[in-house]
VOPAGU-2260 file (C-alpha; in pm, 1 decimal, decimal comma):
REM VOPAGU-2260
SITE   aa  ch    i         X         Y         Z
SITE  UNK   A    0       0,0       0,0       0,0
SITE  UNK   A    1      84,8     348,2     -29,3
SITE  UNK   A    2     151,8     570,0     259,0
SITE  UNK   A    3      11,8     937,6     424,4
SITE  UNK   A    4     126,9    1120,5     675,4
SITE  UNK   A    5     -79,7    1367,3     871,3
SITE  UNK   A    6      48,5    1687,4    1004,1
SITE  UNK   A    7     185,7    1708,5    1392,9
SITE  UNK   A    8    -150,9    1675,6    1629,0
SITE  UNK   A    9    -421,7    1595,9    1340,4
SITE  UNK   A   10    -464,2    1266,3    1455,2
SITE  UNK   A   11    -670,7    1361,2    1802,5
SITE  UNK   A   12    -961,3    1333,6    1626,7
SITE  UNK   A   13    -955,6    1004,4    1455,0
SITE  UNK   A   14    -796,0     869,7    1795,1
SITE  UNK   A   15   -1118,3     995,3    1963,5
SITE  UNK   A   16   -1314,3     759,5    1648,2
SITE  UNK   A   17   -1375,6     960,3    1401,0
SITE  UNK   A   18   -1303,3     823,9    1060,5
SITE  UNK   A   19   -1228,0    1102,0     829,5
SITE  UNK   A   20    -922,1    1321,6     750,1
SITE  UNK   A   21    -936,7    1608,9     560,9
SITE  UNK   A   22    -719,5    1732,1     306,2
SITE  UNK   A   23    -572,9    2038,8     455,6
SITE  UNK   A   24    -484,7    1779,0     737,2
SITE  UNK   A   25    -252,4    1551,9     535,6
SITE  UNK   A   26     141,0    1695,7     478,1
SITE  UNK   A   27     126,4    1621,4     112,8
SITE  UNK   A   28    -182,1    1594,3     -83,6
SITE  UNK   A   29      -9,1    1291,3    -377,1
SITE  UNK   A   30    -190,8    1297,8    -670,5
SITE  UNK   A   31      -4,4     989,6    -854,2
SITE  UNK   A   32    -244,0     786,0    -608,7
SITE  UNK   A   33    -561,7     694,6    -783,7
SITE  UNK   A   34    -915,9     823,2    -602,0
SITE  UNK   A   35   -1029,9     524,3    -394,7
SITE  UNK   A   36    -685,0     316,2    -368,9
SITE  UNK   A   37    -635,7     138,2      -0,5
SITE  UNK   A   38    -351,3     336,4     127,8
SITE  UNK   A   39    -192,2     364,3     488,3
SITE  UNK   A   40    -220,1     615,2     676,5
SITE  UNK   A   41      39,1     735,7     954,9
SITE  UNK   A   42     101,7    1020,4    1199,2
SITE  UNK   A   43     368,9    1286,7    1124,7
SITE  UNK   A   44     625,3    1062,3    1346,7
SITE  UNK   A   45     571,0     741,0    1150,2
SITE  UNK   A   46     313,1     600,3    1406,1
SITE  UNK   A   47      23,2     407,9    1221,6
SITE  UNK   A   48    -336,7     446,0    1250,4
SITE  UNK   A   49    -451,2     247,1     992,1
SITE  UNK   A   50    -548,1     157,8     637,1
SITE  UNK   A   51    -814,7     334,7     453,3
SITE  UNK   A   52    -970,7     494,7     105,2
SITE  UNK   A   53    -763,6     793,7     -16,5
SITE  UNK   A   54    -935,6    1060,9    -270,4
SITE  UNK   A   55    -677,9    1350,5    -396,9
SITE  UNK   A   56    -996,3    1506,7    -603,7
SITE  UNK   A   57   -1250,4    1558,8    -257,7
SITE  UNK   A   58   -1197,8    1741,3      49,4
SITE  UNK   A   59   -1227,1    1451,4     229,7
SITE  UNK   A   60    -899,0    1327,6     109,2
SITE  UNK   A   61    -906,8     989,2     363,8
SITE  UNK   A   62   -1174,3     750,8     496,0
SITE  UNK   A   63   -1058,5     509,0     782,6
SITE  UNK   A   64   -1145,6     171,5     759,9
SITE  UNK   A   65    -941,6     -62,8     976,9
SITE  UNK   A   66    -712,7     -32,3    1252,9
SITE  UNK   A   67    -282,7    -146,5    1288,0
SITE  UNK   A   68    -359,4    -557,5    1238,6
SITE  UNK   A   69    -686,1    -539,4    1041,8
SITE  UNK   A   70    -643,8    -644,0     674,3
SITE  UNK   A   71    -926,4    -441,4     437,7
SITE  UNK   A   72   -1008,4    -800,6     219,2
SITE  UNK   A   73   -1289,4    -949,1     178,6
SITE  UNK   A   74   -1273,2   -1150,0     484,3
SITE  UNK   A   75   -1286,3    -824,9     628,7
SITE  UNK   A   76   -1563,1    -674,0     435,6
SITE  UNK   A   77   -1762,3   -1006,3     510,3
SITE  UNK   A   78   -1728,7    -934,5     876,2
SITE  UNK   A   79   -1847,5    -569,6     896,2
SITE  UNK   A   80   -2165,2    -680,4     684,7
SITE  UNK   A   81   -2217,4    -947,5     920,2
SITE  UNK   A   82   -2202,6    -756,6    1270,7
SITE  UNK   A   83   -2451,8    -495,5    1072,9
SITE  UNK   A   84   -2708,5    -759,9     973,5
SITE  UNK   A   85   -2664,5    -906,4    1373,5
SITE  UNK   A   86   -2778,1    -594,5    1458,5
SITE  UNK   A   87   -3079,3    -552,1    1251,4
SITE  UNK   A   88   -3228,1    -884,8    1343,6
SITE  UNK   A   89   -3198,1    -802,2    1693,7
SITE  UNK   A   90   -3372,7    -465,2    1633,4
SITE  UNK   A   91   -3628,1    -545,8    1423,4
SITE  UNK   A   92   -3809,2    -934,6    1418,2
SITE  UNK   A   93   -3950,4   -1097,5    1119,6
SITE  UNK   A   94   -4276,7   -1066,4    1190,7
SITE  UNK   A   95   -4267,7    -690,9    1271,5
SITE  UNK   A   96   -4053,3    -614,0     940,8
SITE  UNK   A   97   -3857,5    -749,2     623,9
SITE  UNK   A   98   -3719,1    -376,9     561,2
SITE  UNK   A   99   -3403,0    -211,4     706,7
SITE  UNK   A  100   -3106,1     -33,6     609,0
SITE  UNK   A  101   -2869,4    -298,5     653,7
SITE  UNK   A  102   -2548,7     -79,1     634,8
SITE  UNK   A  103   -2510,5     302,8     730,1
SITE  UNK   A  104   -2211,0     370,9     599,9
SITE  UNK   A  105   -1954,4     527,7     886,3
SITE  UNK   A  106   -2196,7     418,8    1192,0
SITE  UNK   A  107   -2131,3      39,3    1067,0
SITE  UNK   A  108   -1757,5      88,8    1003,3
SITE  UNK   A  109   -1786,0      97,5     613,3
SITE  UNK   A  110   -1765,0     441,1     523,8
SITE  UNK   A  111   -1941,3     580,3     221,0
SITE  UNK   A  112   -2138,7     250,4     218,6
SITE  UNK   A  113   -2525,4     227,0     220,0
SITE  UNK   A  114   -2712,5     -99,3     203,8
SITE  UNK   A  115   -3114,9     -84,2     247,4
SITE  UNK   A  116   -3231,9    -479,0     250,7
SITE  UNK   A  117   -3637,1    -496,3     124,7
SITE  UNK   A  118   -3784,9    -841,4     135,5
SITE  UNK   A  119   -3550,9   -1043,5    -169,7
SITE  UNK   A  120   -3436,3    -721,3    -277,0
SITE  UNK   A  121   -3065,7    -497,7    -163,4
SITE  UNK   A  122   -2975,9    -189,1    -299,8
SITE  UNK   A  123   -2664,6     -44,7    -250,1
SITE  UNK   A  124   -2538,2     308,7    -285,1
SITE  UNK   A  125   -2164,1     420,5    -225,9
SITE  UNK   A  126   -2049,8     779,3    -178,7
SITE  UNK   A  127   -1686,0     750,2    -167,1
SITE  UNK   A  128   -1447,2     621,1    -460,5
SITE  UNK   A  129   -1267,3     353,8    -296,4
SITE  UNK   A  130   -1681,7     201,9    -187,9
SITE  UNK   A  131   -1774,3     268,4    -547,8
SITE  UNK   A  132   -1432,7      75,1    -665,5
SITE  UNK   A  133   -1533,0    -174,4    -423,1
SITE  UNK   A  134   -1872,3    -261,5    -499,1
SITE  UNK   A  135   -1861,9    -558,8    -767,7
SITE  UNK   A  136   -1678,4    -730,5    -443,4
SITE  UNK   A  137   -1965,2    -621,9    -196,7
SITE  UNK   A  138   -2231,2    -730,3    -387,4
SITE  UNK   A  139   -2091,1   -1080,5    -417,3
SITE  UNK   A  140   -2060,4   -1090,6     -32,6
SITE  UNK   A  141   -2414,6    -988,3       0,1
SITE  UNK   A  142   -2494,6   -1217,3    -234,3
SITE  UNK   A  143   -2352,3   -1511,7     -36,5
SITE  UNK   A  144   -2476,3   -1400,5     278,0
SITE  UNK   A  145   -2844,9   -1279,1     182,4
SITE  UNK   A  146   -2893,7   -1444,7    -121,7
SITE  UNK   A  147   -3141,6   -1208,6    -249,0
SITE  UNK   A  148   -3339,3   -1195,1    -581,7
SITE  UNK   A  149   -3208,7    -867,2    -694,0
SITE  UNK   A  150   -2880,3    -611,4    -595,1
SITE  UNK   A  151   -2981,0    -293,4    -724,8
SITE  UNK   A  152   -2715,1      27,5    -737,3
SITE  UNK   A  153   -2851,0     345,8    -732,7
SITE  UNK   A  154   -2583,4     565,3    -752,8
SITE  UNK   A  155   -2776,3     917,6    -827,3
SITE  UNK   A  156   -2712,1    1080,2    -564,7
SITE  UNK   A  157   -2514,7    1439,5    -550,8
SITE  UNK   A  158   -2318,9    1354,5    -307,4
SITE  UNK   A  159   -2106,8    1182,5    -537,4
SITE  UNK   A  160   -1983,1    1473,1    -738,3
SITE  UNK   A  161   -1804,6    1581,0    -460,4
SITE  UNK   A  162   -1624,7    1238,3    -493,0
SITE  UNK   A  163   -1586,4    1320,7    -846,3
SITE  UNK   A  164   -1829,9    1028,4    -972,4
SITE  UNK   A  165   -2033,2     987,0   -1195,3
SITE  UNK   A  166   -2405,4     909,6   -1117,7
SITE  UNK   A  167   -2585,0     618,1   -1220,7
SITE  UNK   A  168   -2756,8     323,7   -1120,6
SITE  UNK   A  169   -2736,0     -27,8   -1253,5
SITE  UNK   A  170   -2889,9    -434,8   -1163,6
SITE  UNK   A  171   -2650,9    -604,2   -1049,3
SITE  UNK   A  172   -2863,0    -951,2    -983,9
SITE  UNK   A  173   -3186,1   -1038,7   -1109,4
SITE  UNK   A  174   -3435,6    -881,8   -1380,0
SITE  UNK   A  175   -3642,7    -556,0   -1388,3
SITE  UNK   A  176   -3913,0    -736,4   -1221,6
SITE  UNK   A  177   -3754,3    -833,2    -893,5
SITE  UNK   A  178   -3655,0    -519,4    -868,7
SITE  UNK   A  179   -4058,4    -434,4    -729,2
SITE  UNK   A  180   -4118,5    -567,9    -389,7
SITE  UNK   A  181   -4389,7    -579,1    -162,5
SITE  UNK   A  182   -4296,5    -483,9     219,3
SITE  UNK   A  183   -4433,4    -474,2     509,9
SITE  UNK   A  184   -4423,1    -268,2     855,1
SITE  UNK   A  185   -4589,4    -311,8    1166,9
SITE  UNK   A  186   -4885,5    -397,0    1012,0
SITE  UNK   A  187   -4888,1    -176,0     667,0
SITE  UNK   A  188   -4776,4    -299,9     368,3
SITE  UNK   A  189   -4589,1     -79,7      76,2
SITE  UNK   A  190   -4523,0    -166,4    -315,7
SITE  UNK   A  191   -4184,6     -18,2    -350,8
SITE  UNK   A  192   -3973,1      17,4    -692,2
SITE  UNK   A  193   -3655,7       5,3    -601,4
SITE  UNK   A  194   -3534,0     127,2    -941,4
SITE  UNK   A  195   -3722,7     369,0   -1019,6
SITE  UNK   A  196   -3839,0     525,5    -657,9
SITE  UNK   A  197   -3685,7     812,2    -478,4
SITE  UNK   A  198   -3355,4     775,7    -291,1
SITE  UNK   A  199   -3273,6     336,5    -209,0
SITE  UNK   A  200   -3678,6     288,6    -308,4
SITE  UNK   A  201   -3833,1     371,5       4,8
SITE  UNK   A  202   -3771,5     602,0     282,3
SITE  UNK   A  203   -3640,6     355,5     572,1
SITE  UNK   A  204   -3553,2     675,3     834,1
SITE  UNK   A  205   -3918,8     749,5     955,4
SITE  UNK   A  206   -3986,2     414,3    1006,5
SITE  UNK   A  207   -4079,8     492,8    1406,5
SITE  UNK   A  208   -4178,6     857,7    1328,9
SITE  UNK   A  209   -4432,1     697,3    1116,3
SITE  UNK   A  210   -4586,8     445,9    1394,6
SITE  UNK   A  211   -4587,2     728,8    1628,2
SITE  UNK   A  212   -4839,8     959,2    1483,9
SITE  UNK   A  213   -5106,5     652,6    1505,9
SITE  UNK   A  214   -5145,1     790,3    1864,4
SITE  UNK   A  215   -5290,1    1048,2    1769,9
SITE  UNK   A  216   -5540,7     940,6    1460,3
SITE  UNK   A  217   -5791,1     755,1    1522,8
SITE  UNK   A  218   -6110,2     963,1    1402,5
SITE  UNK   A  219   -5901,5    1245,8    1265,3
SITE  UNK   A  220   -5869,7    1413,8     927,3
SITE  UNK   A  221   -5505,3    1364,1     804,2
SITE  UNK   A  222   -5295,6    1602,2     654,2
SITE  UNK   A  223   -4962,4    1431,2     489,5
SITE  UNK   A  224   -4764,9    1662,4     307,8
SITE  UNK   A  225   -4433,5    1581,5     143,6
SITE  UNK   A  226   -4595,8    1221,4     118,7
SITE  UNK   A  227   -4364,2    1070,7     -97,7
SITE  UNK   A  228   -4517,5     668,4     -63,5
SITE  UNK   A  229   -4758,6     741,5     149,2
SITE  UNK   A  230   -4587,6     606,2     460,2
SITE  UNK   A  231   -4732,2     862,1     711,3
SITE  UNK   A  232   -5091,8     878,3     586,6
SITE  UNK   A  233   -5126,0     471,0     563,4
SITE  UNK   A  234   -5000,1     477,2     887,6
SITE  UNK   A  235   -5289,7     739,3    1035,5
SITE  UNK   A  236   -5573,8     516,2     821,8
SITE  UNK   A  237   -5409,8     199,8     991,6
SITE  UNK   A  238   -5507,5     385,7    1294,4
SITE  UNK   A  239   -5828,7     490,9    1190,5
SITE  UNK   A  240   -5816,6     837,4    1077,2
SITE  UNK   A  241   -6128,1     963,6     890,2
SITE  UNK   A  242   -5965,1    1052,4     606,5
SITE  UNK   A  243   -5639,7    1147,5     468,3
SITE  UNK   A  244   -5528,1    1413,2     224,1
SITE  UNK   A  245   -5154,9    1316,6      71,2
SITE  UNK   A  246   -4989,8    1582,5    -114,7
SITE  UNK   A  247   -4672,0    1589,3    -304,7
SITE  UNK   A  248   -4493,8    1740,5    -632,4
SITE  UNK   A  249   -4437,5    1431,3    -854,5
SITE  UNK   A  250   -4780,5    1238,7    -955,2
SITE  UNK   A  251   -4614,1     958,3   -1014,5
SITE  UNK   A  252   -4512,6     944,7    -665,3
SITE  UNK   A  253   -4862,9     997,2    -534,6
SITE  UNK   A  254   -4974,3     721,7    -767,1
SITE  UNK   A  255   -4774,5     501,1    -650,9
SITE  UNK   A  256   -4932,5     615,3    -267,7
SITE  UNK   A  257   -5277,9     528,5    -454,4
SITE  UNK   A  258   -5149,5     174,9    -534,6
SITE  UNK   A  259   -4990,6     107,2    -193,3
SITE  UNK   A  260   -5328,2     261,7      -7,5
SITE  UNK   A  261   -5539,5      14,3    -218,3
SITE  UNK   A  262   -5309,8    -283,4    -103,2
SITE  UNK   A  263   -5412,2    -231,5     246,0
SITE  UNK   A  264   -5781,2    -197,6     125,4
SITE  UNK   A  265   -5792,8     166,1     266,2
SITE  UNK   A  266   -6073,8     412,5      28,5
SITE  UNK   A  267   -6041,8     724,4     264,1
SITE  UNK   A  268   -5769,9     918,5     124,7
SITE  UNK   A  269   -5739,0    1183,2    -112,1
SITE  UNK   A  270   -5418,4    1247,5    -382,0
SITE  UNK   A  271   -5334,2    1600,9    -457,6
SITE  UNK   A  272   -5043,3    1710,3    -697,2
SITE  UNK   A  273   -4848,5    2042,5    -714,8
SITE  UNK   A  274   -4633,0    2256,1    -502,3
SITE  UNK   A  275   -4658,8    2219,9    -134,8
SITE  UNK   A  276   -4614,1    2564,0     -52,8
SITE  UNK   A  277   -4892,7    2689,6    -278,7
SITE  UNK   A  278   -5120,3    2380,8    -207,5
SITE  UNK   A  279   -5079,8    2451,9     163,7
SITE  UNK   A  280   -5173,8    2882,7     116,7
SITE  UNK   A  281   -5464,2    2773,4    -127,7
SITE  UNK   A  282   -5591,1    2537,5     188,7
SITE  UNK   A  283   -5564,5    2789,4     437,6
SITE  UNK   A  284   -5744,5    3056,7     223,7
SITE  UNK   A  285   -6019,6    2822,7     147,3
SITE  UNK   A  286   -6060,6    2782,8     545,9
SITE  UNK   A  287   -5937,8    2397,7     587,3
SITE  UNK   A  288   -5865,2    2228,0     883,9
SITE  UNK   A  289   -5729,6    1907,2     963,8
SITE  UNK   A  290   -5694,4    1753,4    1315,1
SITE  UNK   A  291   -5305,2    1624,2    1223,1
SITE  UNK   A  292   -5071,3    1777,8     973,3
SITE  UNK   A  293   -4740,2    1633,5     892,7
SITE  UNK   A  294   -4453,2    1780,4     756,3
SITE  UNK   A  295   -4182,0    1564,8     628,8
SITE  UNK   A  296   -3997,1    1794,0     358,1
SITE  UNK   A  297   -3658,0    1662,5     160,8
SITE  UNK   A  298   -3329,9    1836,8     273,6
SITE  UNK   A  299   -3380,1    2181,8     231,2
SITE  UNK   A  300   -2995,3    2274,8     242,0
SITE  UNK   A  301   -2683,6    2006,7     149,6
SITE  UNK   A  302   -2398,0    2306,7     297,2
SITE  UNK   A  303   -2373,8    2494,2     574,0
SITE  UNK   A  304   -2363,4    2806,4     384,2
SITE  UNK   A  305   -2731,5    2791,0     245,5
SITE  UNK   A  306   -2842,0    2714,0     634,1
SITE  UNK   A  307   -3023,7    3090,9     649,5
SITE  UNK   A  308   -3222,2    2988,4     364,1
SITE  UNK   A  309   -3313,7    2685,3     455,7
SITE  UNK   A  310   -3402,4    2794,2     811,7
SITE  UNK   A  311   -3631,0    3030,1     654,2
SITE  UNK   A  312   -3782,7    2777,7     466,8
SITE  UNK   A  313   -3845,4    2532,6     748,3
SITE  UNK   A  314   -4015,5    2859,0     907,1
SITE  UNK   A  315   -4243,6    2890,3     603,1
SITE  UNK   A  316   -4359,4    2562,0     582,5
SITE  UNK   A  317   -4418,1    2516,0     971,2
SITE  UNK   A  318   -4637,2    2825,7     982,0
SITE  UNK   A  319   -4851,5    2707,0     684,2
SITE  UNK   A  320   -4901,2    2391,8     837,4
SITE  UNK   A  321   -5010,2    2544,2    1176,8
SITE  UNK   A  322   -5238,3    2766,8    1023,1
SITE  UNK   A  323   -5417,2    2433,6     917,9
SITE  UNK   A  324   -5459,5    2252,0    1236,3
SITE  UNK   A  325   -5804,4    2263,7    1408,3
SITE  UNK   A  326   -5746,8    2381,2    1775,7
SITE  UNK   A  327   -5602,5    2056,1    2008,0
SITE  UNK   A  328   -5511,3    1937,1    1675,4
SITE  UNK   A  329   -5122,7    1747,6    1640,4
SITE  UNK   A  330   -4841,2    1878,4    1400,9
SITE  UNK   A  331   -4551,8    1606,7    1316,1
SITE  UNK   A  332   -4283,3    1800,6    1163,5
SITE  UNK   A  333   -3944,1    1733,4    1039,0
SITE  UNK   A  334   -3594,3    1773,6     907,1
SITE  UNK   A  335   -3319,0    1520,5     761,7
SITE  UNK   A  336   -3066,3    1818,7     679,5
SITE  UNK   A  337   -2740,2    1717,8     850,6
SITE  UNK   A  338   -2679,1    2143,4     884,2
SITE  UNK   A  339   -3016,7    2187,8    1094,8
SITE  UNK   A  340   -2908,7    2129,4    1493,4
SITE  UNK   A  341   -3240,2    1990,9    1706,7
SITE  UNK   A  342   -3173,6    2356,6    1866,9
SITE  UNK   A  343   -3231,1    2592,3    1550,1
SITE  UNK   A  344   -3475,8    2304,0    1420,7
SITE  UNK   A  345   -3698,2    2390,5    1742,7
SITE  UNK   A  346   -3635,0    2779,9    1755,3
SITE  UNK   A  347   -3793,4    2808,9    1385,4
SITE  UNK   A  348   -4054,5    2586,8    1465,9
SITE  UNK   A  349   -4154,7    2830,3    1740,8
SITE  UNK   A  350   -4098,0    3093,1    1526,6
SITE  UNK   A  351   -4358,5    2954,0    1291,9
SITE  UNK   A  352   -4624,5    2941,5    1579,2
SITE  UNK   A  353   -4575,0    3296,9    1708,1
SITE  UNK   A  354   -4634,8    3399,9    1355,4
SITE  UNK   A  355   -4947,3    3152,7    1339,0
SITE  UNK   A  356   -5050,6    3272,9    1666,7
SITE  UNK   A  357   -5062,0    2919,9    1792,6
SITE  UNK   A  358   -4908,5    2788,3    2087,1
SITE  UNK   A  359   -4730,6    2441,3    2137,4
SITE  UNK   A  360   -4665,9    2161,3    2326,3
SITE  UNK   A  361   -4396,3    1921,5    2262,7
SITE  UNK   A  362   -4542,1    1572,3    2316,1
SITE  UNK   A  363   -4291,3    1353,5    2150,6
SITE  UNK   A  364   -3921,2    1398,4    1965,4
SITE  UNK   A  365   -3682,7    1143,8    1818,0
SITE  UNK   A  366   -3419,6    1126,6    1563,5
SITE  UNK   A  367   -3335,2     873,6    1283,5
SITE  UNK   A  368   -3416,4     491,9    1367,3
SITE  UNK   A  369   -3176,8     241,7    1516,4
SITE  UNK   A  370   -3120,7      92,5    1185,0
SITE  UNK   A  371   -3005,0     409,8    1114,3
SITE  UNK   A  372   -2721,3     431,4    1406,7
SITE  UNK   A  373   -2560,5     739,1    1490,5
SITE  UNK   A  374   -2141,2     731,0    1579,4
SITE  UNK   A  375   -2101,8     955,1    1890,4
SITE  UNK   A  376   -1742,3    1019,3    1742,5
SITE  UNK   A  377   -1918,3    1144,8    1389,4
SITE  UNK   A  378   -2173,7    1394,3    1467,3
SITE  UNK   A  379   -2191,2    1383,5    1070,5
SITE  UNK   A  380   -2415,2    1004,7    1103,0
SITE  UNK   A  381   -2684,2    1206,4    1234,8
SITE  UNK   A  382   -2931,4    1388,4    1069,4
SITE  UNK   A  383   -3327,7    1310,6    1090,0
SITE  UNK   A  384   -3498,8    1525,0    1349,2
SITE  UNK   A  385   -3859,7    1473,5    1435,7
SITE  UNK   A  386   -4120,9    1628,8    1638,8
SITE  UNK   A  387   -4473,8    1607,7    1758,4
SITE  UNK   A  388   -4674,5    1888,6    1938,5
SITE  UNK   A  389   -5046,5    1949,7    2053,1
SITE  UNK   A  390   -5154,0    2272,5    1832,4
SITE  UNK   A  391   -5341,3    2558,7    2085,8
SITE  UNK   A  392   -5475,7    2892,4    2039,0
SITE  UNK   A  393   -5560,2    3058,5    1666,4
């Protein structure tokens, strides 16, 4: 392997567990070393700290993956997979679920990794060069561990340009048709595409957030906005809501809500296309109320520089959605942008009700799911913020 060197004291923080090092970190920056090789990585007095992915063209120039003694092979590889899916089947038993994320990437010690198991499906998704370099081998360790009918890659995401990689996505195992599978949670059961869908297929994160707002539905009228599949609104009819109104940009997305609503025989809903910002003043001028609105927009900023705007954002959205809750009604709101802290999540959310003239209660709050593990040593793993209050006032 080839060899870095970090400059005096820059190895504190991967000591503490963190597993990246930055570019501005390293003494030399080689660029004769192809993105994604397995290099070594050292202090600045020759002291190892162990092998990893190295990336001249991204700011994140070095990605730990084992420690002095660990070989990175596939024996290795095949080890980390199998202490992630240990995990899952401890959190979540058969008959409650045959959907998790069954790697997350720096929280499971494979960094820039992302495997989301559905049924006899996996998709995979890296983010780093040396994972992307790496996946023809991962897939045929999945493959020999799961056996499942597909592997799917779905490489789209933006992330990867800052990789410098190209986006695609690609079958790896198994025909167009395995790539649709029927899941189920706690009860509710989902038709996912997990080639054409947003993000892996299905959104795995709000898995909890989603059971949670069943509390709070029987006999109500459902707002679900942002509804992607439908998760949140099948959940409130599994419940017993009244009715529920799902609204999202993409009709396709919506139809594929219809199709999933229809598997678990519920009629009560109602699809409406468009902008949820406009859809959401349009409802308020016509005088609607619903007795729970949730709030589950995509990442509003990807940098820390755009947080202003995004906060801003989050602000406009919350105070639409209070302005539709019946008095006593519930608002689940939330955020998955890494850049939002809980803290300025929760000040714009009050914001939002002083300008609504409503006042809250917090009743519940929770983060991403335990298939979804956060390191303590990488406040980066985190990201999904969630909240439920009691609506008053207005």
């Amino acid at each position: 392997m080839d060899s870095l060197y970090l400059k005096p004291n820059e190895e504190r923080r991967l000591i503490k567990g963190h597993l990246w090092v930055f570019n501005n970190e390293l003494q030399t920056v080689p660029k004769n070393i192809p993105a994604g090789e397995i290099v070594t990585l050292f202090t600045h007095d020759h002291r190892p700290i162990g092998a990893g992915f190295y990336n001249p063209h991204s700011l994140i120039a070095f990605r730990l993956l084992t420690h002095p003694g660990e070989t990175p092979d596939q024996a290795f590889f095949r080890k980390k997979i199998l202490e992630a899916a240990a995990l899952r089947e401890k959190i979540y038993p058969p008959e409650e679920t045959n959907a998790w994320r069954l790697v997350h990437g720096e929280s499971d010690g494979l960094p820039g990794l992302v495997a989301d198991r559905f049924h006899q499906a996996v998709v995979l998704q890296a983010f780093s060069a040396g994972m992307d370099r790496l996946l023809p081998m991962i897939s045929e360790v999945i493959d020999d561990l799961l056996k499942p009918e597909a592997i799917i890659v779905r490489n789209e995401s933006a992330l990867r340009e800052l990789e410098g990689l190209p986006l695609s996505k690609d079958i790896l195992k198994g025909d167009r048709s395995a790539t649709v599978q029927t899941i189920f949670d706690a009860g509710v059961f989902y038709e996912v595409d997990l080639y054409e869908g947003q993000k892996t297929g299905f959104f795995l994160d709000q898995r909890e957030n989603r059971r949670t707002i069943r509390k709070f539905s029987a006999g109500a009228d459902v707002l679900d906005v942002f509804a992607n599949d439908g998760g949140f609104a099948l959940n409130a009819l599994f419940a017993g809501a009244r009715s529920a109104t799902l609204v999202d940009i993409s009709e396709e997305t919506l139809n594929r809500a219809q199709k999933n609503a229809r598997l678990n025989k519920f009629e009560n809903f109602h699809l409406m296309a468009g902008d949820a910002f406009a859809l959401l003043s349009r409802m308020a001028e016509e005088k609607k109320a619903f007795d729970v609105v949730v709030l589950d927009p995509p990442s509003f900023t990807k940098s820390r520089k755009n947080l202003p705007a995004a906060l801003k954002a989050y602000k406009k959205l919350n105070k639409l959605g209070l302005r539709l809750i019946k008095p006593g009604g519930f608002l689940a709101t939330a955020s998955c942008s890494h850049h939002v802290s809980e803290a300025d999540f929760f000040q714009v959310i009050h914001q939002a009700a002083l300008g609504a003239g409503k006042q809250l209660r917090l009743i519940h709050k929770s983060a991403q799911p335990p298939d979804h593990p956060v390191l303590l040593a990488m406040p980066e793993t985190g990201y999904l913020k969630f909240a439920c209050f009691q609506v008053t006032g207005g």
